[in-house]
Backbone bond lengths (Angstrom), bond angles and torsions (degrees), N, CA, C in turn:
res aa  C-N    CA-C-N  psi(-1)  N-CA   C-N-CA  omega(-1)  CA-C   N-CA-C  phi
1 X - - - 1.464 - - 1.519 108.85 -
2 X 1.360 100.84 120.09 1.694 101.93 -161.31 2.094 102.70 -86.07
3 X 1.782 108.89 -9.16 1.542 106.20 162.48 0.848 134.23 -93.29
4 X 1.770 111.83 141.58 1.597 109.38 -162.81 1.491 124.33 -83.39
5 X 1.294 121.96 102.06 1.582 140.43 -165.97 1.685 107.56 -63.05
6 X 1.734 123.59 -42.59 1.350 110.00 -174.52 1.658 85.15 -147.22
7 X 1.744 114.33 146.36 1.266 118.15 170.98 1.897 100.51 -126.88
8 X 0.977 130.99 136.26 1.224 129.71 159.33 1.987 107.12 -62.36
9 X 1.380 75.17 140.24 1.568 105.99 -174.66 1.503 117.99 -123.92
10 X 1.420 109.06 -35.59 1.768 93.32 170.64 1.454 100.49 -139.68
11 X 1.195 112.82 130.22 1.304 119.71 -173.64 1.700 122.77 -81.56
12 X 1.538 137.89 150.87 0.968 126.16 -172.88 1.266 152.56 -52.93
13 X 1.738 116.70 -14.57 1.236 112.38 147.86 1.623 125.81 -65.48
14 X 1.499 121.11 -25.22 1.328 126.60 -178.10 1.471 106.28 -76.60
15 X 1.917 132.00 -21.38 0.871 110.10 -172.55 2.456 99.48 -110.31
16 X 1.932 100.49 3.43 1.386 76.53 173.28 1.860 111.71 -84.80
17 X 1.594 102.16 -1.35 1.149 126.14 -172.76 2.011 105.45 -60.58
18 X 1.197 85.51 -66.21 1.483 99.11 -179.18 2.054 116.93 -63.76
19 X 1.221 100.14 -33.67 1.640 96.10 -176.17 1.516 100.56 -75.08
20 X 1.894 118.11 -39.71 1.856 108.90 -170.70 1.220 94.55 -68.53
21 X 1.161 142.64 -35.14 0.636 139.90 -162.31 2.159 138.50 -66.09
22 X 1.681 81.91 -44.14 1.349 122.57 153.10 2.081 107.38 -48.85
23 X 1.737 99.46 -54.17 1.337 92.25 -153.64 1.593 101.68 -74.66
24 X 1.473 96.75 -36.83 1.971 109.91 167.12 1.369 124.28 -29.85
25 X 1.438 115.76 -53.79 1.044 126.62 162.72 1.393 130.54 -59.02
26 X 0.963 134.11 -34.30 1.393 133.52 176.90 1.963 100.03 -90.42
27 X 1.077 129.47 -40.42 1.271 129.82 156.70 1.819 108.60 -23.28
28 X 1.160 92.58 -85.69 1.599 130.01 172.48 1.540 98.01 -17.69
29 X 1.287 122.35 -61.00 1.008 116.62 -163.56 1.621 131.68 -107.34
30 X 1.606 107.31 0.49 1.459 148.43 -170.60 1.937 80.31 -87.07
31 X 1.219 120.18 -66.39 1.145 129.06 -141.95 1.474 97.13 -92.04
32 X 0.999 118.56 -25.94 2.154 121.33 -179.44 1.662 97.46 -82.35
33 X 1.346 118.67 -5.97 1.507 105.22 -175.36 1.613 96.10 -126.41
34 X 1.250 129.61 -0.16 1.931 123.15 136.83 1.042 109.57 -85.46
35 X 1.471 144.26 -27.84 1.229 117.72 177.92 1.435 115.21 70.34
36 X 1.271 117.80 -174.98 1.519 120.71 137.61 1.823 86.54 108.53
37 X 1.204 121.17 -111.12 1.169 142.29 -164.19 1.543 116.24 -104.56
38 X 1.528 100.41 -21.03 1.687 114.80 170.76 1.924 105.24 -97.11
39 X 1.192 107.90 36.74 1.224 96.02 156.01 1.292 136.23 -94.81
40 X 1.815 109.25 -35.95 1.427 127.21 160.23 1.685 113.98 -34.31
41 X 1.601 121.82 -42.62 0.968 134.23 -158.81 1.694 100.41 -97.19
42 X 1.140 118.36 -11.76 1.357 122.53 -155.93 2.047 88.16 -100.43
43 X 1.610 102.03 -38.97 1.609 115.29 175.60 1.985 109.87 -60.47
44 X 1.489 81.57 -46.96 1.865 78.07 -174.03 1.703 102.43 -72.68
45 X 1.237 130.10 -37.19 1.387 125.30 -179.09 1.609 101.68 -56.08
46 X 1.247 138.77 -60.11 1.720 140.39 159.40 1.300 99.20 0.10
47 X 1.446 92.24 -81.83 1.834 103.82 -173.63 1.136 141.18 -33.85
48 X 1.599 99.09 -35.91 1.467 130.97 -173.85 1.339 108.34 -74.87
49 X 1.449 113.24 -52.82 1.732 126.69 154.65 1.373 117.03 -40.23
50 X 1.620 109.88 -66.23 1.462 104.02 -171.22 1.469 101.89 -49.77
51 X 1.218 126.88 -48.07 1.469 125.65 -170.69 1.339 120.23 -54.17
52 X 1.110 88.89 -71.10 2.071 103.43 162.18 1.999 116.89 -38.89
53 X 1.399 126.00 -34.98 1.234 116.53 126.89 1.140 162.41 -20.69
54 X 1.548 116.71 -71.48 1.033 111.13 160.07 1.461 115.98 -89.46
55 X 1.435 134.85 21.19 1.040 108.12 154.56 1.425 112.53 -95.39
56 X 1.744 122.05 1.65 1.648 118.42 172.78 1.520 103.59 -91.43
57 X 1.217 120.32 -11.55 2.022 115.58 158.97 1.784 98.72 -63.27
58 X 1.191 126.11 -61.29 1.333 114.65 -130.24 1.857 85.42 -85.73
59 X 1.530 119.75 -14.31 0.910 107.42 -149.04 1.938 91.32 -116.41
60 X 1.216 123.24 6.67 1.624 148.79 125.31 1.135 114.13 -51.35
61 X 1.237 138.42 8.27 1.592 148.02 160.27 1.066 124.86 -149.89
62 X 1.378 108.78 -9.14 1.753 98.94 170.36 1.606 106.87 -138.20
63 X 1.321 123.74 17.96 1.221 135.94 -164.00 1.365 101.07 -90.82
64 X 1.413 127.63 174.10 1.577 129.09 127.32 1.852 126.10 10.40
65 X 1.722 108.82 145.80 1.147 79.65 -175.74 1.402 123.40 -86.26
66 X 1.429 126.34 -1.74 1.330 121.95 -151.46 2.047 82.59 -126.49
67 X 1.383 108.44 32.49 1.522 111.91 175.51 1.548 85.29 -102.86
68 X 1.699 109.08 -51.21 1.440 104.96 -168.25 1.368 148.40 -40.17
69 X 1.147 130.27 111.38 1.462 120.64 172.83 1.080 138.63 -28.31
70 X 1.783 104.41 -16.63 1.646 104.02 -178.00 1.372 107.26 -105.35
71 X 1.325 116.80 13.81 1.507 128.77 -160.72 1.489 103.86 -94.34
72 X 1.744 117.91 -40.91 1.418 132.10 -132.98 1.489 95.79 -147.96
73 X 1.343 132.82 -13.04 1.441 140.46 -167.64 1.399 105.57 -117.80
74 X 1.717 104.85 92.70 1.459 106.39 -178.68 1.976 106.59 -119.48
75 X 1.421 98.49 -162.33 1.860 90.21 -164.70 1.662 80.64 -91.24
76 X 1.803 100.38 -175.60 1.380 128.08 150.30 1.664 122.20 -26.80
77 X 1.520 105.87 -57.03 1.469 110.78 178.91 1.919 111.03 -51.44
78 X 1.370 104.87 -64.11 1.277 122.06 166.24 1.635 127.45 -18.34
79 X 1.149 106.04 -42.31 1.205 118.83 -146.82 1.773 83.86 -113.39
80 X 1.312 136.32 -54.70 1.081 152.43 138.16 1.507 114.92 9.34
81 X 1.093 101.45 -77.38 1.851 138.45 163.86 1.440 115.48 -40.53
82 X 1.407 107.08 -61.33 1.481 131.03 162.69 1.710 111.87 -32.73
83 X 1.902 95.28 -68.16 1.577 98.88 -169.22 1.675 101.81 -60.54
84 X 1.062 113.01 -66.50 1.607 123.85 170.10 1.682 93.54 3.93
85 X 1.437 90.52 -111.65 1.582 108.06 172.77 1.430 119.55 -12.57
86 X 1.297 141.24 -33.39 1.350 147.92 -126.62 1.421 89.42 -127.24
87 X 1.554 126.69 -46.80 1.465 122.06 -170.78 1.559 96.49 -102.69
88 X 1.312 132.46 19.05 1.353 130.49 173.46 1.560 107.65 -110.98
89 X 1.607 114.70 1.86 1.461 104.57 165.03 1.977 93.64 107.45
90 X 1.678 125.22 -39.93 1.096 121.28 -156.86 1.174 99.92 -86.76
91 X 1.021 143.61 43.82 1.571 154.43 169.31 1.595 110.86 -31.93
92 X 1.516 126.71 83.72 1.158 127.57 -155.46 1.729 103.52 -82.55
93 X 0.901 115.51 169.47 1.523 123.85 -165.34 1.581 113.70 -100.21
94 X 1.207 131.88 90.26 1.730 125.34 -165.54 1.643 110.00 -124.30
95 X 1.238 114.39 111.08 1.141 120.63 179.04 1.942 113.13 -55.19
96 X 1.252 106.87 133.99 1.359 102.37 -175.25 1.769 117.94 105.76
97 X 1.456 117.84 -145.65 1.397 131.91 164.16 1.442 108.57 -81.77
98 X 1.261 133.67 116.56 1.755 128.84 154.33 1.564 103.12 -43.39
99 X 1.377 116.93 173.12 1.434 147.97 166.39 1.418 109.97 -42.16
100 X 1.378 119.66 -54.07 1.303 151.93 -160.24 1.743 104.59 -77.64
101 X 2.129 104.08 -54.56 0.987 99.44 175.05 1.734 143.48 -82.22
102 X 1.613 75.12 -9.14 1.731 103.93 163.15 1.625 127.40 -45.09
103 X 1.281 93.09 -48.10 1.419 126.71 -178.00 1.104 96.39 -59.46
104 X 1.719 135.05 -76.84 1.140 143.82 -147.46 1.653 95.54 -64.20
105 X 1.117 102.39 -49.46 2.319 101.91 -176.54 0.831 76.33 -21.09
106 X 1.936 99.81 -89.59 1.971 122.80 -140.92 1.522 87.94 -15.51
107 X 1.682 117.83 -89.81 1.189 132.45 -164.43 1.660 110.79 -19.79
108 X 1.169 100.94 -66.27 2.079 102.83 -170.74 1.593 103.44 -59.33
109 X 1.613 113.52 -25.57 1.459 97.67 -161.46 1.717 100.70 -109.01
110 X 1.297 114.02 25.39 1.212 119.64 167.85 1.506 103.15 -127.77
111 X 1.183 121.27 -11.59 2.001 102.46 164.20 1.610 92.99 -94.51
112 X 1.136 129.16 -50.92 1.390 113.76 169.87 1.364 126.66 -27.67
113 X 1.727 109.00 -40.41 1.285 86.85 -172.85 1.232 123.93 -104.27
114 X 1.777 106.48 3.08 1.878 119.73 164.27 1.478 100.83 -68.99
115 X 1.000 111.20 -30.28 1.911 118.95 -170.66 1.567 107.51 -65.16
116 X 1.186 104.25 -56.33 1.539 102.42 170.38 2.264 118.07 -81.10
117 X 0.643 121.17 -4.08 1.314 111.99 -159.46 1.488 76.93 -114.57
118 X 1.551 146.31 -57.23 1.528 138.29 159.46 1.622 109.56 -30.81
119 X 1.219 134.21 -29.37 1.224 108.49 -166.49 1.613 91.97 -117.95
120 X 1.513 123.67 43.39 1.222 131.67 174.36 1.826 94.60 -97.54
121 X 1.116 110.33 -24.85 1.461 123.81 -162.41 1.416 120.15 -127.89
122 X 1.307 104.13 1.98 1.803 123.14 163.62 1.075 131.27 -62.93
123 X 1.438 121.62 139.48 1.791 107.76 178.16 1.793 95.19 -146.53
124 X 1.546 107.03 119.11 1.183 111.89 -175.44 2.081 116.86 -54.34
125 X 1.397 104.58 -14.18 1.704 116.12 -159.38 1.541 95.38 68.93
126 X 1.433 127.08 36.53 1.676 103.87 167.61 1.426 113.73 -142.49
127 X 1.409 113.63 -35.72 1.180 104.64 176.71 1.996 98.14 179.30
128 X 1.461 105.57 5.20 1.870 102.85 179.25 1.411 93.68 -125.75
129 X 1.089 123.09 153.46 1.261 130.32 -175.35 1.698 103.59 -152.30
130 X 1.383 140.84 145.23 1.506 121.11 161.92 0.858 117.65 -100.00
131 X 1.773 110.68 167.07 1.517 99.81 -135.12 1.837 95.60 -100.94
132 X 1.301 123.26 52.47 1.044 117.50 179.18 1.983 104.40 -141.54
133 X 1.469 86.43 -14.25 1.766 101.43 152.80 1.656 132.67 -44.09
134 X 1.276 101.13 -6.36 1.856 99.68 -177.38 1.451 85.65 -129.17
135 X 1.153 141.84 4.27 1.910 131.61 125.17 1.163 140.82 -38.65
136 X 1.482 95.69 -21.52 1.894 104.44 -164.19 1.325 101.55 -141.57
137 X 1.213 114.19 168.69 1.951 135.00 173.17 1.121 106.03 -51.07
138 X 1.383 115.34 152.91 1.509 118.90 160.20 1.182 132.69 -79.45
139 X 1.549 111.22 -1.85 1.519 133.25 143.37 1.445 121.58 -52.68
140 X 1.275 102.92 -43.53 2.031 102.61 -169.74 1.598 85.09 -95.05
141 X 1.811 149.83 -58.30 0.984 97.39 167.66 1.479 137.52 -48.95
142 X 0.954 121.37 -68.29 1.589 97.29 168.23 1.539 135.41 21.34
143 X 1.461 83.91 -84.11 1.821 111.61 171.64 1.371 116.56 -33.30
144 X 1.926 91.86 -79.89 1.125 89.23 174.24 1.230 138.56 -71.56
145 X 1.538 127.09 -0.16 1.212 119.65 167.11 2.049 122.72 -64.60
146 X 1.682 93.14 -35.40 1.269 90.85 178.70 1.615 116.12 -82.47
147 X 1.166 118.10 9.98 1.576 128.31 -174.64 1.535 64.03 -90.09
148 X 1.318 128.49 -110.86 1.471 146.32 -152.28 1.937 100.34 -6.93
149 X 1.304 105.92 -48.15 1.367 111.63 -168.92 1.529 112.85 -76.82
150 X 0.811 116.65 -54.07 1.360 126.42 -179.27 1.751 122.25 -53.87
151 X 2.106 100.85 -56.85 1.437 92.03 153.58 1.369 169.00 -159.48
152 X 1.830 80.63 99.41 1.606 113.52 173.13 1.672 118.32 -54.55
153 X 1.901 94.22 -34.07 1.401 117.49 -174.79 1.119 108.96 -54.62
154 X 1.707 92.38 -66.68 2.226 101.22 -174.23 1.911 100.28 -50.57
155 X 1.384 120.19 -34.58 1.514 113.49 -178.57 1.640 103.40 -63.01
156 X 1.353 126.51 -50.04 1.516 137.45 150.27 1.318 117.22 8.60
157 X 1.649 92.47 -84.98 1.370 118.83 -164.37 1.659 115.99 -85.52
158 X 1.355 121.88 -23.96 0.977 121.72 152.91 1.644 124.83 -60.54
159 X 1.157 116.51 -54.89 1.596 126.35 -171.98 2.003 103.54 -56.74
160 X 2.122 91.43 -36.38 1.536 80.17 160.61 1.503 137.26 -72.42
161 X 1.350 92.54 -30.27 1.845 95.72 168.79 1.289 126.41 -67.99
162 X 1.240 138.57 -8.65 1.618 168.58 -139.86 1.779 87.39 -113.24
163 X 1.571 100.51 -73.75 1.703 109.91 -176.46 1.634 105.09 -71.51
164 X 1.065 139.70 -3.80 1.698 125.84 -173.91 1.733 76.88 -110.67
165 X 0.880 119.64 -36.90 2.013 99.41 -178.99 1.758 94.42 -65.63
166 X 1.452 129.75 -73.29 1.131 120.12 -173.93 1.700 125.47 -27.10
167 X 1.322 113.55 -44.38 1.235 118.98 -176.39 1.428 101.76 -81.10
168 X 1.705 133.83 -21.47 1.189 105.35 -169.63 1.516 104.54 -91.62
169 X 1.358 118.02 -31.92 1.965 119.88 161.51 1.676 98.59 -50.40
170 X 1.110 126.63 -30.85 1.857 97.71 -161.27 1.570 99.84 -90.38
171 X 1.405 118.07 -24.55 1.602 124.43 172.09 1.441 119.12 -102.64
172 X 1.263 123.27 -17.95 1.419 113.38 -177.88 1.575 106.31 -120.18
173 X 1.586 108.01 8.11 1.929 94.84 162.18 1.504 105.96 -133.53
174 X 1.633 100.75 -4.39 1.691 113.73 -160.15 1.644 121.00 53.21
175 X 1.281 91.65 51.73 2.020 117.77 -179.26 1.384 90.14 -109.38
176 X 1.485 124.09 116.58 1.198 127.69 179.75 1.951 104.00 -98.59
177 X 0.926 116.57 69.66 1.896 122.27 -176.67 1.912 99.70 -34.03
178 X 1.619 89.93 -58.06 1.647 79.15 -171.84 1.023 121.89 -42.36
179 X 1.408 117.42 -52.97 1.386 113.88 -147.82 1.841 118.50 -71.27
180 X 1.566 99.30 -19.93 1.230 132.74 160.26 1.337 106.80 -44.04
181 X 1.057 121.52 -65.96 1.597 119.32 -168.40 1.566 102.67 -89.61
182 X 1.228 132.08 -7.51 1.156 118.22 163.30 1.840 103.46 -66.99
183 X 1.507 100.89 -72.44 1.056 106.02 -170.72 1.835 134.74 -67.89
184 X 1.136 99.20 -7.94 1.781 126.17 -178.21 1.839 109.30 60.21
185 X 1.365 95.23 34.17 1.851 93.92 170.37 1.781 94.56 -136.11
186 X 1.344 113.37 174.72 0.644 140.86 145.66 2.053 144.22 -150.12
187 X 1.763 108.74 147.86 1.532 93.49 -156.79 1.838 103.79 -70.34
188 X 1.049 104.20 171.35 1.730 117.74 -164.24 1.524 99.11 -115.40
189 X 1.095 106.38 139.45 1.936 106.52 170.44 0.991 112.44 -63.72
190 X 1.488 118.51 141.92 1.430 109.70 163.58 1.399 135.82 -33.26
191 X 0.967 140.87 144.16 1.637 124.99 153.99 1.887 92.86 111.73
192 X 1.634 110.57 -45.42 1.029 115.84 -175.69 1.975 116.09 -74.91
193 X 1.628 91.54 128.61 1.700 90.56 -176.95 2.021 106.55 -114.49
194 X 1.310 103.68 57.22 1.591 95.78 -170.91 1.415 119.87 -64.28
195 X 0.888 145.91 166.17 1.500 160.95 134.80 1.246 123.71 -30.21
196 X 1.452 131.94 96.59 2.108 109.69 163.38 1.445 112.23 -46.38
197 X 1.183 88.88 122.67 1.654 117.94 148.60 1.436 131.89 0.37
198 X 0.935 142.21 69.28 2.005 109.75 -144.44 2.197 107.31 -75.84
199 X 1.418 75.86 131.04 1.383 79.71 178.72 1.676 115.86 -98.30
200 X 1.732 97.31 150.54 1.429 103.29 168.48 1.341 128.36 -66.85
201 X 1.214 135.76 157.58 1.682 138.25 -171.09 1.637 103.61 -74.08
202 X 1.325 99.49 143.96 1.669 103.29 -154.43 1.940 98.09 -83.05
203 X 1.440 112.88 -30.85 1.644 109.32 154.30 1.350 123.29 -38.41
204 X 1.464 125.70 -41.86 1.759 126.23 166.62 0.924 102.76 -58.90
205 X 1.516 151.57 -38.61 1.328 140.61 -171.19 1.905 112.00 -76.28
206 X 1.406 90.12 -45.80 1.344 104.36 -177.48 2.202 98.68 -67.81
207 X 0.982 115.56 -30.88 1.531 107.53 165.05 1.510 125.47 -69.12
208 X 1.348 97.36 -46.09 1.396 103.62 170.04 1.535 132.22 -54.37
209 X 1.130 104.86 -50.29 1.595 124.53 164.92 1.830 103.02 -59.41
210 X 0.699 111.90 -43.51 1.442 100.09 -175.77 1.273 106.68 -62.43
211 X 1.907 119.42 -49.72 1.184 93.74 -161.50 1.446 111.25 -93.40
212 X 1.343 122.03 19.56 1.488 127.24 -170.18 1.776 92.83 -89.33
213 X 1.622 109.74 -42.27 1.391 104.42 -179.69 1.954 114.07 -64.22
214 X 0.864 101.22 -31.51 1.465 114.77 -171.43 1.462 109.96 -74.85
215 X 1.513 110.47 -25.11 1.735 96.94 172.78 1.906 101.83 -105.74
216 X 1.017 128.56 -1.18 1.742 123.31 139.27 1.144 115.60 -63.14
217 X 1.088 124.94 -58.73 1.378 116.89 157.39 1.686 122.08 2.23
218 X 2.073 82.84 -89.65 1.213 109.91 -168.55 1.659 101.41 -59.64
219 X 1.137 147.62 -15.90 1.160 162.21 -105.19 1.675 108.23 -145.53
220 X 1.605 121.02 -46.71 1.063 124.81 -174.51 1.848 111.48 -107.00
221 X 1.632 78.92 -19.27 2.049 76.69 -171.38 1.212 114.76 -103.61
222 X 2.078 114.20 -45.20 1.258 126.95 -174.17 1.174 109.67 -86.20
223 X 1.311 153.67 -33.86 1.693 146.08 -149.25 1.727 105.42 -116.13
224 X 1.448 115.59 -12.97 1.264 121.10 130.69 1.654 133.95 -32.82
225 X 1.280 85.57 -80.84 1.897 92.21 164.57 1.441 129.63 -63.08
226 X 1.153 100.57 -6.62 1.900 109.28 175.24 1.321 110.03 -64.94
């Protein structure tokens, strides 16, 4: 069969990116609301995020193509256009994030990343504090403690909007997203003969990640003690 039935669309650092990430988060936030003895663990999961962050910035510009920001990150009109199309039945076929779903990242990966970088400078008043809290006033902790508190919610309510889009593509267009990012393909409409994606070399990821872990690192343990 000379038509192409499934093309990969996000390649495997973008999708081990998205599942630790996934599991971090619900960790993260399972464990900040027992408290108690799971806070230590609740601090190193942060880290794990902050890290896992910036390595989906650096790797939003130098990653894969359908990782890229300029791939999947369009204006108002765009996205506009998108919905149009989408509730008119013509549900066009786009390898990667839609217009719409573009939008939603920015969103997760910008309370994500006040969520973690606020609780770099947090102090519960009980017994966790972050460890970049004896850097600053007891004014900006403060601050940032109630940034930290407050939003877990917008992470909440976003991660719910993330899952009510998933369920409405897997039941209301029969676009299965998950299985996509499990598997890093997805099937193609008939008629349609697109191109894979071109992906970046999976060593850039493996560099990137290293050095994103290595300046948390440097970040949570060493510039503390300075």
């Amino acid at each position: 069969m000379s038509a192409v039935e499934r093309i990969v669309v996000w390649d495997l650092p973008t999708r081990l990116f998205h599942w630790t990430l996934a599991v971090l988060v619900v960790f993260s936030f399972t464990s900040g609301k027992i408290g108690g003895d799971w806070m230590p663990w609740h601090l190193r999961s942060g880290y794990a995020i902050l890290a896992l962050l910036i390595f989906r910035l650096a790797w939003g510009v130098l990653g894969s193509e359908t990782a890229r920001f300029t791939h999947f990150v369009r204006g108002p009109r765009a996205a506009f256009a998108y919905a149009r199309a989408t509730l008119a039945a013509r549900h066009p076929f786009l390898a990667g994030h839609n217009p719409l779903g573009g939008w939603i990242v920015l969103l997760m990966l910008a309370a994500l990343l006040v969520q973690a970088m606020s609780g770099l400078f947090a102090d519960d008043e009980i017994a966790t504090q972050g460890p970049l809290a004896v850097r600053v006033s007891n004014a900006m902790v403060e601050r940032m403690s109630t940034v930290h508190s407050y939003n877990e919610w917008v992470i909440a309510a976003a991660a719910g909007l993330h899952v009510i889009a998933i369920a409405a593509y897997r039941w209301g267009f029969r676009i299965d997203l998950v299985t996509a990012m499990v598997q890093g393909s997805r099937m193609v409409p008939p008629g349609l003969h697109p191109a894979e994606p071109a992906r970046a070399p999976a060593l850039l990821a493996l560099a990137i990640a290293a050095i994103a872990a290595g300046f948390v690192y440097w970040l949570v343990v060493v510039y503390p003690r300075g």
